[in-house]
N, CA, C and O atoms as a Tripos MOL2 file, in Angstrom:
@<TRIPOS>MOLECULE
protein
  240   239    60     0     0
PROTEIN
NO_CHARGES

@<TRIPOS>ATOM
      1 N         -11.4830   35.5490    1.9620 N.3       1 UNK1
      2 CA        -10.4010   35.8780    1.0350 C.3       1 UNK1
      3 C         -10.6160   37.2830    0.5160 C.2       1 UNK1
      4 O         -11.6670   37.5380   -0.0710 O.2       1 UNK1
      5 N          -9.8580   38.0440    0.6610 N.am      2 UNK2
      6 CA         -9.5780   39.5470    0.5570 C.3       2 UNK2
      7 C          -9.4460   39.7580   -0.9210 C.2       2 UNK2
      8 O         -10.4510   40.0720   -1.5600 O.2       2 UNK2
      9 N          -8.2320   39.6050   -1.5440 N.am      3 UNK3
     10 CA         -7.2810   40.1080   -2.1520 C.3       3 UNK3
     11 C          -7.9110   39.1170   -3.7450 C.2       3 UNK3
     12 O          -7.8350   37.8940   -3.8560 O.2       3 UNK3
     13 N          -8.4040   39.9260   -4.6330 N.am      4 UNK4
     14 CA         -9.0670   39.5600   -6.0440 C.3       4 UNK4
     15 C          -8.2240   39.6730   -6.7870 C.2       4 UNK4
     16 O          -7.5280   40.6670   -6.5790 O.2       4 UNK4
     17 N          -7.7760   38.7080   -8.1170 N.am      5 UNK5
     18 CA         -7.3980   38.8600   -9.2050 C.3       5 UNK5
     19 C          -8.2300   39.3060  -10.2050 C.2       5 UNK5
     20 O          -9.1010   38.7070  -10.8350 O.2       5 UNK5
     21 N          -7.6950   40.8680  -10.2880 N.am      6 UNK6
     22 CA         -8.8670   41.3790  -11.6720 C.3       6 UNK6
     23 C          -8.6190   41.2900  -12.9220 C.2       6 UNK6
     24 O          -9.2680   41.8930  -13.7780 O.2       6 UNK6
     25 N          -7.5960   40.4820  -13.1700 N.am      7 UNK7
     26 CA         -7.0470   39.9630  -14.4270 C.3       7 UNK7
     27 C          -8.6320   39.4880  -15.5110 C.2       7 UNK7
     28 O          -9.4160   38.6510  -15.0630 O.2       7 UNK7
     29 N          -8.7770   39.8770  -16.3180 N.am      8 UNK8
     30 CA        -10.2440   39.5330  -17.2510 C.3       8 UNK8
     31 C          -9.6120   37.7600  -17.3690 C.2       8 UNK8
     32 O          -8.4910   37.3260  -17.6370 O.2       8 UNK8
     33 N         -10.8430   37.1090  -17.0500 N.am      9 UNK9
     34 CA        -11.3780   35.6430  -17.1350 C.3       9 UNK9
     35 C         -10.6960   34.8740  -16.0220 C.2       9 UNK9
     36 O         -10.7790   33.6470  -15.9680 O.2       9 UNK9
     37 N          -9.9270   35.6900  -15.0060 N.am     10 UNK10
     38 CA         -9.2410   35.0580  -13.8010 C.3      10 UNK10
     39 C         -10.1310   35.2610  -12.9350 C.2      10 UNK10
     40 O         -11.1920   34.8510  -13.4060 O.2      10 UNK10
     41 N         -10.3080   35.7600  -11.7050 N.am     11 UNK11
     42 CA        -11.3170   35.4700  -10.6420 C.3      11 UNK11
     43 C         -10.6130   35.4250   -9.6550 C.2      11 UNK11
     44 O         -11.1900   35.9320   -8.6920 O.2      11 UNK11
     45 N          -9.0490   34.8370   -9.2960 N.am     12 UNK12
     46 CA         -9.0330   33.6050   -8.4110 C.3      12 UNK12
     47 C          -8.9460   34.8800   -6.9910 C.2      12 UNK12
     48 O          -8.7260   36.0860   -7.1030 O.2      12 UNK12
     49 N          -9.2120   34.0560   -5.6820 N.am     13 UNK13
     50 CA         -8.7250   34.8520   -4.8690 C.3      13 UNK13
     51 C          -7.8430   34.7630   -3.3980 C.2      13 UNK13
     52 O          -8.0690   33.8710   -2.5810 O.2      13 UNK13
     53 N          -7.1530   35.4680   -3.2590 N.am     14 UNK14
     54 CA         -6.4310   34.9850   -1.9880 C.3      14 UNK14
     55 C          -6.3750   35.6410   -1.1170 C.2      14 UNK14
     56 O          -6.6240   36.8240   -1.3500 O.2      14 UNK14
     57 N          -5.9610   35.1850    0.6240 N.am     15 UNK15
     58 CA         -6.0340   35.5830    1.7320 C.3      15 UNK15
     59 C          -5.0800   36.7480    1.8280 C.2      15 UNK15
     60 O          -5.4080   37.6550    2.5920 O.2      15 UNK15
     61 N          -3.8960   36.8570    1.1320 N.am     16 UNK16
     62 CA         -3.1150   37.4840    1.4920 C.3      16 UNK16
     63 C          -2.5590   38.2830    0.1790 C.2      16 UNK16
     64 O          -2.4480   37.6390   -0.8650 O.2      16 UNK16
     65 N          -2.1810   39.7680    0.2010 N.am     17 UNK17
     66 CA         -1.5750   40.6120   -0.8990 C.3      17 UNK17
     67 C          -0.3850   39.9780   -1.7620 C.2      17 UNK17
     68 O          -0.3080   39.9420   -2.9900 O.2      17 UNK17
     69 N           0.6960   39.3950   -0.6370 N.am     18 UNK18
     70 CA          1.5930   38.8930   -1.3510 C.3      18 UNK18
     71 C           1.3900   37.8810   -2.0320 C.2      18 UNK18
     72 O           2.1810   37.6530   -2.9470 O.2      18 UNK18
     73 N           0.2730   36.9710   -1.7940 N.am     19 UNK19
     74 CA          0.5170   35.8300   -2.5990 C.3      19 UNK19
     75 C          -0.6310   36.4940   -4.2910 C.2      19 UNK19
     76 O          -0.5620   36.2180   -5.4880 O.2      19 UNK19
     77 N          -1.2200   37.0910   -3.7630 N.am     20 UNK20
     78 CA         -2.3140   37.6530   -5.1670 C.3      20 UNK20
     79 C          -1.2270   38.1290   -6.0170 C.2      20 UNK20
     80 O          -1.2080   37.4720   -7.0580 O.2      20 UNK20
     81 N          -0.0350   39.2910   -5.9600 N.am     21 UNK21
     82 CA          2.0530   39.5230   -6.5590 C.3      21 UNK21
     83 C           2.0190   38.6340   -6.8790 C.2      21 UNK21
     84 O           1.5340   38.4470   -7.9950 O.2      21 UNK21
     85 N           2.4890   37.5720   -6.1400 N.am     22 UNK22
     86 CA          3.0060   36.5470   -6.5520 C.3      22 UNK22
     87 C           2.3610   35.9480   -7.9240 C.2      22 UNK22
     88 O           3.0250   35.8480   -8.9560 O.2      22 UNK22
     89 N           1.3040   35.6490   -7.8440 N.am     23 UNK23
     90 CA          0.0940   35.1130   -8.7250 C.3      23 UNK23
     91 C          -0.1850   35.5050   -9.9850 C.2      23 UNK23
     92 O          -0.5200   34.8540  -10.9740 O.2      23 UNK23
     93 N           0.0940   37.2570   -9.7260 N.am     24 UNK24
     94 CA          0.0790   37.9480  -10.6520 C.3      24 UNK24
     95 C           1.4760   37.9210  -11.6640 C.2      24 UNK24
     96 O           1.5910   38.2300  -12.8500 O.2      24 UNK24
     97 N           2.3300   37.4910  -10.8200 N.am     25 UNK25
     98 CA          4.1650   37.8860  -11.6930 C.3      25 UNK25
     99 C           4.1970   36.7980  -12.3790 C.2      25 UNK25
    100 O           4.4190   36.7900  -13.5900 O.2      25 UNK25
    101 N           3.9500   35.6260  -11.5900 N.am     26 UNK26
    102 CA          4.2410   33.7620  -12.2700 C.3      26 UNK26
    103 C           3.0570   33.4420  -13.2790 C.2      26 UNK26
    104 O           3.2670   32.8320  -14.3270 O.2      26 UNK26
    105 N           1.6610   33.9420  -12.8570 N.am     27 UNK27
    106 CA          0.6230   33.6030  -14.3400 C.3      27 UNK27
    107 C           0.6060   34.3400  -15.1660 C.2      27 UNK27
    108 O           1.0720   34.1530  -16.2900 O.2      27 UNK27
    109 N          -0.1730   35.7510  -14.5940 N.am     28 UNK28
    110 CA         -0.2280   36.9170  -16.1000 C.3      28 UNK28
    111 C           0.9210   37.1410  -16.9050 C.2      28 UNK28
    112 O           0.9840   37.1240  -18.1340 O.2      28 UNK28
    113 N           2.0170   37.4010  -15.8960 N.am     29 UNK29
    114 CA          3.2050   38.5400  -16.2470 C.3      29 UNK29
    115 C           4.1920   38.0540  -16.8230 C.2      29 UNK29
    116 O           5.0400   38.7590  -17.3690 O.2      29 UNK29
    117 N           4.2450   36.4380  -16.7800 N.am     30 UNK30
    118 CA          4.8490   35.4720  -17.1370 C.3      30 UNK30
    119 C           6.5200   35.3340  -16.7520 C.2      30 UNK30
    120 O           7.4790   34.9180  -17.4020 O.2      30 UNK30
    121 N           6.3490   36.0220  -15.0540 N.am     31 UNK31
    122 CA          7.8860   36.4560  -15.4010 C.3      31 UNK31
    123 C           8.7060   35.2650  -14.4750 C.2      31 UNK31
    124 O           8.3620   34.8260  -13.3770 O.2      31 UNK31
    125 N           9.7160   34.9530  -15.1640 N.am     32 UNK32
    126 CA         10.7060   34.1920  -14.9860 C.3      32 UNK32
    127 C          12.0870   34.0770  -15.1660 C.2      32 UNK32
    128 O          12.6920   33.3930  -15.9910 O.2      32 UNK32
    129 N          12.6400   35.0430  -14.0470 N.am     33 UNK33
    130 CA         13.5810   35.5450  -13.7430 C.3      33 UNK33
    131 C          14.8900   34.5960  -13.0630 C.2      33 UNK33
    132 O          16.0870   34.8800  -13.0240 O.2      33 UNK33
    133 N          14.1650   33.3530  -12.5460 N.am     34 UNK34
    134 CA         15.6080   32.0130  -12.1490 C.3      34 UNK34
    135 C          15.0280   31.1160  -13.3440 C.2      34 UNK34
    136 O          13.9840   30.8060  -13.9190 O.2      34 UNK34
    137 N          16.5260   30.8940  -13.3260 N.am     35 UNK35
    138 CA         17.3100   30.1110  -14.7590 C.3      35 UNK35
    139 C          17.9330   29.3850  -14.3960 C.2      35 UNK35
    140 O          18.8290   29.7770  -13.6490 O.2      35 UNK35
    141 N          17.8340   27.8140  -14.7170 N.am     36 UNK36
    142 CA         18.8400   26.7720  -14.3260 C.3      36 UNK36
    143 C          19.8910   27.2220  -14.5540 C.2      36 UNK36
    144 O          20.0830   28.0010  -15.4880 O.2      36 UNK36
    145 N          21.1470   26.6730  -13.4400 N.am     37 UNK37
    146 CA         22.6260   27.0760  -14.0430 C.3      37 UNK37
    147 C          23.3720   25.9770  -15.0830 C.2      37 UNK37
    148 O          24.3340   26.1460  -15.8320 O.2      37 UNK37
    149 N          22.4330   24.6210  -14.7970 N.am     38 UNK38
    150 CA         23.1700   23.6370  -16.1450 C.3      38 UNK38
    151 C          23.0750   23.9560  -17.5690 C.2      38 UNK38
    152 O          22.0640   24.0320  -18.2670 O.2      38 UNK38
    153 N          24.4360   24.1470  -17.9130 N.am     39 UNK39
    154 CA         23.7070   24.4170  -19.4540 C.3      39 UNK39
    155 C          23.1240   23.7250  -20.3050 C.2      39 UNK39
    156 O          22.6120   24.1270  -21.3500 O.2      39 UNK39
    157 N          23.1740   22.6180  -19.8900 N.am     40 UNK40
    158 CA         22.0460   21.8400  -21.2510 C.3      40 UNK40
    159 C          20.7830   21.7320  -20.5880 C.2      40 UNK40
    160 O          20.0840   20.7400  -20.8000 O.2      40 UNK40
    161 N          20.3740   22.7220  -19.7370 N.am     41 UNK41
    162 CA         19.1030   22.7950  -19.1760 C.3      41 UNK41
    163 C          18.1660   24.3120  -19.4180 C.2      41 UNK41
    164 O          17.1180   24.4730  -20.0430 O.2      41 UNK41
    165 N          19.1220   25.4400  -18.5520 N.am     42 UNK42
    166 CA         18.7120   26.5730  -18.7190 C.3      42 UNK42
    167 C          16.8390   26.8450  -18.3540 C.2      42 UNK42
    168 O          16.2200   27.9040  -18.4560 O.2      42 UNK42
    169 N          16.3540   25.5840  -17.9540 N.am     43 UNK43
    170 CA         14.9450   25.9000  -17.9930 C.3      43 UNK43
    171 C          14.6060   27.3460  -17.1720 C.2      43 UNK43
    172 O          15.4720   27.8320  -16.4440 O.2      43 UNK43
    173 N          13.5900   27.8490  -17.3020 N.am     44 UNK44
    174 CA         13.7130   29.5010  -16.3990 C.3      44 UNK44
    175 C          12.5070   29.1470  -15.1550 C.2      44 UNK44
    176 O          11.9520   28.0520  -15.0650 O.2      44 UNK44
    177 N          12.3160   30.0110  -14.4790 N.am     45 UNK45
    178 CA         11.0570   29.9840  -13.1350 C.3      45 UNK45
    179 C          10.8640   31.0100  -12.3490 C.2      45 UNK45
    180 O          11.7430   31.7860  -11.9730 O.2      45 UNK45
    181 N           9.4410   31.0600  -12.0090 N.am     46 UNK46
    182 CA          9.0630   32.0240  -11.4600 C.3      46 UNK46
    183 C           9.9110   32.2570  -10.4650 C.2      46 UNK46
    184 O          10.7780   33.0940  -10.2140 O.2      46 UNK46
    185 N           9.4860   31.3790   -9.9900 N.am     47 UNK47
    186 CA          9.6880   31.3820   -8.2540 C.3      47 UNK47
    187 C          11.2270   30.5020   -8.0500 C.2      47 UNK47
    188 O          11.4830   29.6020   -8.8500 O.2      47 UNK47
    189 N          12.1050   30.8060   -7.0450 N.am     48 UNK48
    190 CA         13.4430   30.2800   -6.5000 C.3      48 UNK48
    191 C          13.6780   28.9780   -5.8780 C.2      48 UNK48
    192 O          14.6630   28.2400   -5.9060 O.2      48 UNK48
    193 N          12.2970   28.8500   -5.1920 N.am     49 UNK49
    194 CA         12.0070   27.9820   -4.3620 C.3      49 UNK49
    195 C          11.7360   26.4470   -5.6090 C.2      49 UNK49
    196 O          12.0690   25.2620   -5.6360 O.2      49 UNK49
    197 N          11.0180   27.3130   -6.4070 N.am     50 UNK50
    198 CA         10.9310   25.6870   -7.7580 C.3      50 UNK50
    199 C          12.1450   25.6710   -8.0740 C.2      50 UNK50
    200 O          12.5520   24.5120   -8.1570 O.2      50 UNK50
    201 N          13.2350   26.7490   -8.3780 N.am     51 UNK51
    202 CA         14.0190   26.4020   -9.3860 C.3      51 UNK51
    203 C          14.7690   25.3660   -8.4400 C.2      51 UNK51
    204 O          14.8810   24.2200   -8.8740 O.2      51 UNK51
    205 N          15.2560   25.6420   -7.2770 N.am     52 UNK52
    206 CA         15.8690   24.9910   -6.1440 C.3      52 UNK52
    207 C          15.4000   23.3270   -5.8090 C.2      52 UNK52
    208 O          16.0510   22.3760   -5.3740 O.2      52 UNK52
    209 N          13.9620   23.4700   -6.2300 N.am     53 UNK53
    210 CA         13.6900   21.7410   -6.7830 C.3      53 UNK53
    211 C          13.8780   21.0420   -7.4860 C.2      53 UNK53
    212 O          14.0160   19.8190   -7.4690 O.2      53 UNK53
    213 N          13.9150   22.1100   -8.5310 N.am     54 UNK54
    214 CA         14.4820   21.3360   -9.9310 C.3      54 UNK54
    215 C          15.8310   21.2430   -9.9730 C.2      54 UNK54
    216 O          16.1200   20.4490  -10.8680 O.2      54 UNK54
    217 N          16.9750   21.7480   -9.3400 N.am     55 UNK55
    218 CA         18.1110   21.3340   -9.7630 C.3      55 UNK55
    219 C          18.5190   19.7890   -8.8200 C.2      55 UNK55
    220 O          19.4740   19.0630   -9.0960 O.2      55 UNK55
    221 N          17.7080   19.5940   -7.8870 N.am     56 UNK56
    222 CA         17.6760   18.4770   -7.5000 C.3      56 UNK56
    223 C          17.8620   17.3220   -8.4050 C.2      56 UNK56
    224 O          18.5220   16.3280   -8.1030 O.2      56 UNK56
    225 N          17.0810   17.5470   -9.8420 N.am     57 UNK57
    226 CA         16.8210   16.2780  -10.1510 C.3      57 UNK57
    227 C          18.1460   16.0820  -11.0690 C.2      57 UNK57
    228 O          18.5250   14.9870  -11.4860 O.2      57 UNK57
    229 N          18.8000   17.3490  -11.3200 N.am     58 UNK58
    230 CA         20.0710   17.0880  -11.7890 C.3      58 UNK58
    231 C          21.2350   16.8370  -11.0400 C.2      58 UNK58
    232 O          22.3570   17.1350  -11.4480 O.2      58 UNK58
    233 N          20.9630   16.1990   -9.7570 N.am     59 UNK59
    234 CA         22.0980   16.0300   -8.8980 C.3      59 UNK59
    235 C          21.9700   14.5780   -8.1990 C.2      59 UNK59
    236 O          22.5230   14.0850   -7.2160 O.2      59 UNK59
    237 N          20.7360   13.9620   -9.3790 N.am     60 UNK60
    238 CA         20.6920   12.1090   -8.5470 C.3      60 UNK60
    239 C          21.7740   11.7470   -8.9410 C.2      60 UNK60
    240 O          22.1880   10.6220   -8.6610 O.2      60 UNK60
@<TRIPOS>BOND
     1     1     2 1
     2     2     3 1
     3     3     4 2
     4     3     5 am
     5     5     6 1
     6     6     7 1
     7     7     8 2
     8     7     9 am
     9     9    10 1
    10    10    11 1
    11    11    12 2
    12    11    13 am
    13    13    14 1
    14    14    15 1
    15    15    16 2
    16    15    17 am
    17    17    18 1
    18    18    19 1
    19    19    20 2
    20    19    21 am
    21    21    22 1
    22    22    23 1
    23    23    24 2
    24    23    25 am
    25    25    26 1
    26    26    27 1
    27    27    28 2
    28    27    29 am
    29    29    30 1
    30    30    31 1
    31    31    32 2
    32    31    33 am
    33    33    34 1
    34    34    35 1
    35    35    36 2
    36    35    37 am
    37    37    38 1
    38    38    39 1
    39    39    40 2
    40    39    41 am
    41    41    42 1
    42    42    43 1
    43    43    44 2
    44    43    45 am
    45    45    46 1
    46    46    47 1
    47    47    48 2
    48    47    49 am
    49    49    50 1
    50    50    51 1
    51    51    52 2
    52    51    53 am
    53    53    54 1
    54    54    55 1
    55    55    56 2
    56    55    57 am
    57    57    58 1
    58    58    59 1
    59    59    60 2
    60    59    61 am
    61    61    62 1
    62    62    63 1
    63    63    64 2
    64    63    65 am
    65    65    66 1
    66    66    67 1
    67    67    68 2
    68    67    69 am
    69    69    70 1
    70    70    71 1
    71    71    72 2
    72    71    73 am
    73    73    74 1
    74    74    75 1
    75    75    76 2
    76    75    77 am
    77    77    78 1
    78    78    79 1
    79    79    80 2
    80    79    81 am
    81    81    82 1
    82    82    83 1
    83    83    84 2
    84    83    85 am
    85    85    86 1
    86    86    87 1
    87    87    88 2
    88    87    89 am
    89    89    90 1
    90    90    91 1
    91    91    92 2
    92    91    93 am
    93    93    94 1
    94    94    95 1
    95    95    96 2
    96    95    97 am
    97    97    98 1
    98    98    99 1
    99    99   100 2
   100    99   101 am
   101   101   102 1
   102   102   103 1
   103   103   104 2
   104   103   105 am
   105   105   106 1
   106   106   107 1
   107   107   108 2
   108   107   109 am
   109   109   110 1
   110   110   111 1
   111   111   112 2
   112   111   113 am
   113   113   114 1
   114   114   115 1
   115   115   116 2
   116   115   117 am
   117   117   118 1
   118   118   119 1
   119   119   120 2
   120   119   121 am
   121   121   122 1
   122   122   123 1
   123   123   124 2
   124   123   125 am
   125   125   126 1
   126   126   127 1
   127   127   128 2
   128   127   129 am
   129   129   130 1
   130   130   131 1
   131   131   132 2
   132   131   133 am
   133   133   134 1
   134   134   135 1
   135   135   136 2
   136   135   137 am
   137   137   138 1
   138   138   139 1
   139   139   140 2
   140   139   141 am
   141   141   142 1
   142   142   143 1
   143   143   144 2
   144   143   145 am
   145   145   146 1
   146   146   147 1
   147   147   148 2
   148   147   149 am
   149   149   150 1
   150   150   151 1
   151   151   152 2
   152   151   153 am
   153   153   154 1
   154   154   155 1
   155   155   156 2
   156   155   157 am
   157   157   158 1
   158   158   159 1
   159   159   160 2
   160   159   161 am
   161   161   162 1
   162   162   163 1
   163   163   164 2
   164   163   165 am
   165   165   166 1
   166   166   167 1
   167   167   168 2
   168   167   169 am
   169   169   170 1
   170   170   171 1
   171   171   172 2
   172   171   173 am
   173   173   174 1
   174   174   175 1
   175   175   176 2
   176   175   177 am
   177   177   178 1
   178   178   179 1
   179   179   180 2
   180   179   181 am
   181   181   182 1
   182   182   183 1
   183   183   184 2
   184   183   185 am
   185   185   186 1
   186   186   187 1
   187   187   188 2
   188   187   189 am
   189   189   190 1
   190   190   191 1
   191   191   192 2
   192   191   193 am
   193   193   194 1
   194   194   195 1
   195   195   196 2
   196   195   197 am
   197   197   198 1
   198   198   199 1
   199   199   200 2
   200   199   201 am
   201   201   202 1
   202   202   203 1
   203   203   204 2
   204   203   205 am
   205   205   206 1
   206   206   207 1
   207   207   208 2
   208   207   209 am
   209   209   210 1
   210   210   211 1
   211   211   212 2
   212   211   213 am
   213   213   214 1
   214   214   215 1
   215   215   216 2
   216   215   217 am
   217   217   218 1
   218   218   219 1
   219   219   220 2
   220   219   221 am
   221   221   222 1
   222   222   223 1
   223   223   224 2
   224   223   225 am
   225   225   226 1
   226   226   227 1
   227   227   228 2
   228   227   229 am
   229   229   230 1
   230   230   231 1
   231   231   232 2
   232   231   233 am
   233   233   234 1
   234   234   235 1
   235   235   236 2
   236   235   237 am
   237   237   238 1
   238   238   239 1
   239   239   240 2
@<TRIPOS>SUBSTRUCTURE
     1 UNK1         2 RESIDUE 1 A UNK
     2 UNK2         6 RESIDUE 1 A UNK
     3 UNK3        10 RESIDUE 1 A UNK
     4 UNK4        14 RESIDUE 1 A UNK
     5 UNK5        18 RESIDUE 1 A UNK
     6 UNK6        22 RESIDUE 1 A UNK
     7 UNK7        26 RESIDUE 1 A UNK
     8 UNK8        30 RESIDUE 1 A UNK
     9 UNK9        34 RESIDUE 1 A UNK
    10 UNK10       38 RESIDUE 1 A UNK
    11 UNK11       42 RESIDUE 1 A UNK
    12 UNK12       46 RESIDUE 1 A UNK
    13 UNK13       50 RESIDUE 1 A UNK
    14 UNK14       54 RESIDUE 1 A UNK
    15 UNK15       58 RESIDUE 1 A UNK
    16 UNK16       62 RESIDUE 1 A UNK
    17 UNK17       66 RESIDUE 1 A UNK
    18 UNK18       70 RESIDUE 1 A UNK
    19 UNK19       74 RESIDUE 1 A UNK
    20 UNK20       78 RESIDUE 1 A UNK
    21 UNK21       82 RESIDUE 1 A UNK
    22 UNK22       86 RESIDUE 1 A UNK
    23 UNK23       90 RESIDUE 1 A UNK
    24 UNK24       94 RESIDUE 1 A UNK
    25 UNK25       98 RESIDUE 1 A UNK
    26 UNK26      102 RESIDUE 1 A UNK
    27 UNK27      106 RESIDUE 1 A UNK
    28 UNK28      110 RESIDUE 1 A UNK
    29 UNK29      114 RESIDUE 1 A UNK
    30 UNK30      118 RESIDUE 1 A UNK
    31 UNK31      122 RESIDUE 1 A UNK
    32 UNK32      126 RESIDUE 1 A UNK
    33 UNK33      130 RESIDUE 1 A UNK
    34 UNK34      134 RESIDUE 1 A UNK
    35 UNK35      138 RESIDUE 1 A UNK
    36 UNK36      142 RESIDUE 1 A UNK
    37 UNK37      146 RESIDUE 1 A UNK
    38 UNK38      150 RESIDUE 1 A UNK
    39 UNK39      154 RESIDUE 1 A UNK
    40 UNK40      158 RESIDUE 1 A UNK
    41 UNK41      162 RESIDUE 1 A UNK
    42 UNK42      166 RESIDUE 1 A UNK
    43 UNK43      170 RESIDUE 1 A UNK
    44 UNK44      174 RESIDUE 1 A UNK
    45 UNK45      178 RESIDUE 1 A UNK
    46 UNK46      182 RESIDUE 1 A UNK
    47 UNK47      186 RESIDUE 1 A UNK
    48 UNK48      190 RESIDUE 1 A UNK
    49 UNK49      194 RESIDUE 1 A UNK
    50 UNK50      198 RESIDUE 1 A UNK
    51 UNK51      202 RESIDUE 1 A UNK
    52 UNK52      206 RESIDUE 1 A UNK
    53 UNK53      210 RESIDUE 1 A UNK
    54 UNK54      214 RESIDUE 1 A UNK
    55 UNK55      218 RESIDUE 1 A UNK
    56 UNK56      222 RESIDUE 1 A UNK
    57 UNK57      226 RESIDUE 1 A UNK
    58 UNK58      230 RESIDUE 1 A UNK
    59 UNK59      234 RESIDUE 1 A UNK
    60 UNK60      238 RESIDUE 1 A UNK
């Protein structure tokens, strides 16, 4: 595993650059840029791919 998180008290490490981004935007950076479109939901998420799971559960 290449690619170090030098974030102080993180460590973690991964094989690949993009996923260490990734790692870095959704834990440290806290960023969460998709937003449910229900409005009595609105929950937010890193990543597209979760939010795209979660609206699942509003469509049983």
């Amino acid at each position: 595993r290449n690619y170090l998180c030098t974030q102080p008290g993180c460590g973690k490490r991964f094989k690949r650059a993009e996923h260490l981004k990734r790692h870095v935007r959704c834990i440290h950076n806290h960023d969460r840029p998709f937003t449910c479109p229900y409005p009595s939901c609105q929950k937010p998420f890193s990543r597209s791919d979760n939010l795209t799971q979660h609206i699942k559960i509003h469509q049983r």
